[in-house]
N, C-alpha and C positions, 0 to 999 in steps of 0.2 A: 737228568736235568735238575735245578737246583730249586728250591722254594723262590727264589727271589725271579728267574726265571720263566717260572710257570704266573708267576702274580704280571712279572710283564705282557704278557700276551691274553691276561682278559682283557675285554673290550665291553666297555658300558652299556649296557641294553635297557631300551624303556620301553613301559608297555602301558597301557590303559587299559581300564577294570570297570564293567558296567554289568547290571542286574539290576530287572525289574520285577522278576519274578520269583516263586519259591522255588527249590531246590531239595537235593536231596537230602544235604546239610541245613534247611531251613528258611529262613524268610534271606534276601538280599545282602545284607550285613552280615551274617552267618556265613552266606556263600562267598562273600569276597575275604572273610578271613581265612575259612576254608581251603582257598584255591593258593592264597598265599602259603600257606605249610604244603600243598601237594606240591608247588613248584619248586621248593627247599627241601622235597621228601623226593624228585628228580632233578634234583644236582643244581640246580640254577640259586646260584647265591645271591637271594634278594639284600639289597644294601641298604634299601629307604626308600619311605612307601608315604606318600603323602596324606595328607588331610583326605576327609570322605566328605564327597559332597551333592546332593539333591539335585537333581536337574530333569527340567518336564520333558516328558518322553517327545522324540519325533519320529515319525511328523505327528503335529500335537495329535491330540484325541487317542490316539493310537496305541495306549494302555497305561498302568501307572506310571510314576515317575521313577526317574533311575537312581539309582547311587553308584558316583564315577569315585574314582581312586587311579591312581598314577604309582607305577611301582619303578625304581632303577633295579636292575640286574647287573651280576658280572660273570661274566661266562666264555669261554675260546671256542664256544661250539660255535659251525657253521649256522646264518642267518636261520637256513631251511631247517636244521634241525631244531634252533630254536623255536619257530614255529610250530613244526609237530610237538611239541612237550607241550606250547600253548593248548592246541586243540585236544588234545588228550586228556587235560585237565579239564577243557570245558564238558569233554564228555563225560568225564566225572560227575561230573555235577548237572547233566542230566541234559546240555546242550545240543540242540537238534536244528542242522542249518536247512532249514524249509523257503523261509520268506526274507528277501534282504529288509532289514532297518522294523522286523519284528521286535516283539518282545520278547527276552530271551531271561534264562536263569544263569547266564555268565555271559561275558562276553569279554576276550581277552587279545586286545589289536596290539600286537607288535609295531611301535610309533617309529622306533631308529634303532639303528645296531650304531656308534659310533656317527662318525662322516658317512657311511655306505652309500651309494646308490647301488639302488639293481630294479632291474636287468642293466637301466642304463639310463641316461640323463635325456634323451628322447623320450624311452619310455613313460619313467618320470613325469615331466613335464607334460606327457599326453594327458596322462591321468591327471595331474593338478588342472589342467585348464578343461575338464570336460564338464559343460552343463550342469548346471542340477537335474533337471528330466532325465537327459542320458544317466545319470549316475544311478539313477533311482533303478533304471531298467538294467542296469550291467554290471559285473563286477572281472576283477581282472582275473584270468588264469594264472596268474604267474607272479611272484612274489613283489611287492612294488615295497621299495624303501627310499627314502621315508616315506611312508604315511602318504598319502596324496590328499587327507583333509586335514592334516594337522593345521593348517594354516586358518582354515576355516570356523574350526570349532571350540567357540570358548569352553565347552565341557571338557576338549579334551585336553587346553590349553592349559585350564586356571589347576587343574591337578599337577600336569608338566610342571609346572612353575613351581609348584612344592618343591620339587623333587630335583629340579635341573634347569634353573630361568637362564643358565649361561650358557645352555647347551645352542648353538647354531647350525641353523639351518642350509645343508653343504650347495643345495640349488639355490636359495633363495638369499641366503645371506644376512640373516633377522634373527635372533636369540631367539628363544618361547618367552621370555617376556618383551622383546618386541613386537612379535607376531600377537602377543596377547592386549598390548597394548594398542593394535591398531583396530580391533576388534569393537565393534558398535557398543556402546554404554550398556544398554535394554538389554543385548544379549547377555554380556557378565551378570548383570544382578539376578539374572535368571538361577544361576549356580550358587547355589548356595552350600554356606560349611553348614554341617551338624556339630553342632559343640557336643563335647564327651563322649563322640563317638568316634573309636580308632581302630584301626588294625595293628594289633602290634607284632613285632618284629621278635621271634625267640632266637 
């Protein structure tokens, strides 16, 4: 198969990058640069990694605040395999899934593979429209794309937008900078940029 070929059949993958805690590589900022070379040291060619930005932990009180980043991927691997190279990395770095919406020293959400859905556009959609209570108590077994808070949450929005505001939403039909744009004022200002603070891309 030809180089030109193989470049057709990647398919753009976005993720979001949260830590609030130290790591084994060091304070927050340390570990999200960190995690970015472990994901280009297994094969996942990161393309563009947005602005870093502060955001108060939830639900509030509930430990310091985080530092979010939005990265784009391109890759032919399967979704699921994508995934596990996600969580492999967070175990690198010291990740340990105990308590949902804890504080953690990585945390690396697979947002969209392309258009995707999976399992399926029922499934989906069960998961976008379930409660906040129920969410709190549940999570799903089985791979949900996209995202089922992407729509929700300006932390993981105002990084998106860095990285891919044209990107659309295959159920809902809204850009991430639509979707971010329908999002409460109070919540955006909440997220804030760190000036001079980057990850950069070798």
């Amino acid at each position: 198969m030809g180089q030109g070929a193989e470049k057709a059949n990647l398919r753009r993958i976005f993720v979001a990058m949260g830590a609030n805690l130290p790591s084994t590589a060091g304070e927050p900022i340390d570990t999200l640069r960190g995690a970015v070379a472990a994901l280009q040291a297994l094969g996942l060619h990161v393309s563009a990694v947005s602005r870093v930005f502060e955001t108060p932990c939830f639900p509030e009180g509930a430990g310091p605040d985080y530092l979010n980043a939005a990265l784009e991927l391109q890759s032919d691997l399967p979704a699921e395999t994508i995934l596990s190279v996600l969580h492999e990395v967070e175990a690198q770095f010291g990740r340990v899934r105990e308590t949902r919406w804890a504080g953690r020293s990585l945390d690396l959400d697979l947002l969209a593979v392309e258009d995707l859905i999976a399992p399926d556009r029922e499934g989906v959609e069960r998961w976008i429209n379930m409660p906040l209570e129920l969410q709190m108590k549940s999570a799903p077994d089985t791979l949900i794309l996209p995202h089922p808070r992407i729509q929700d949450r300006a932390f993981m929005l105002i990084p998106f937008a860095d990285v891919a505001p044209d990107w659309k939403h295959p159920l809902l039909g809204q850009t991430v900078q639509e979707m971010l744009d329908a999002r409460p004022a109070g919540e955006k200002t909440g997220v804030k940029a760190l000036d001079g603070v980057e990850i950069p891309l070798k």
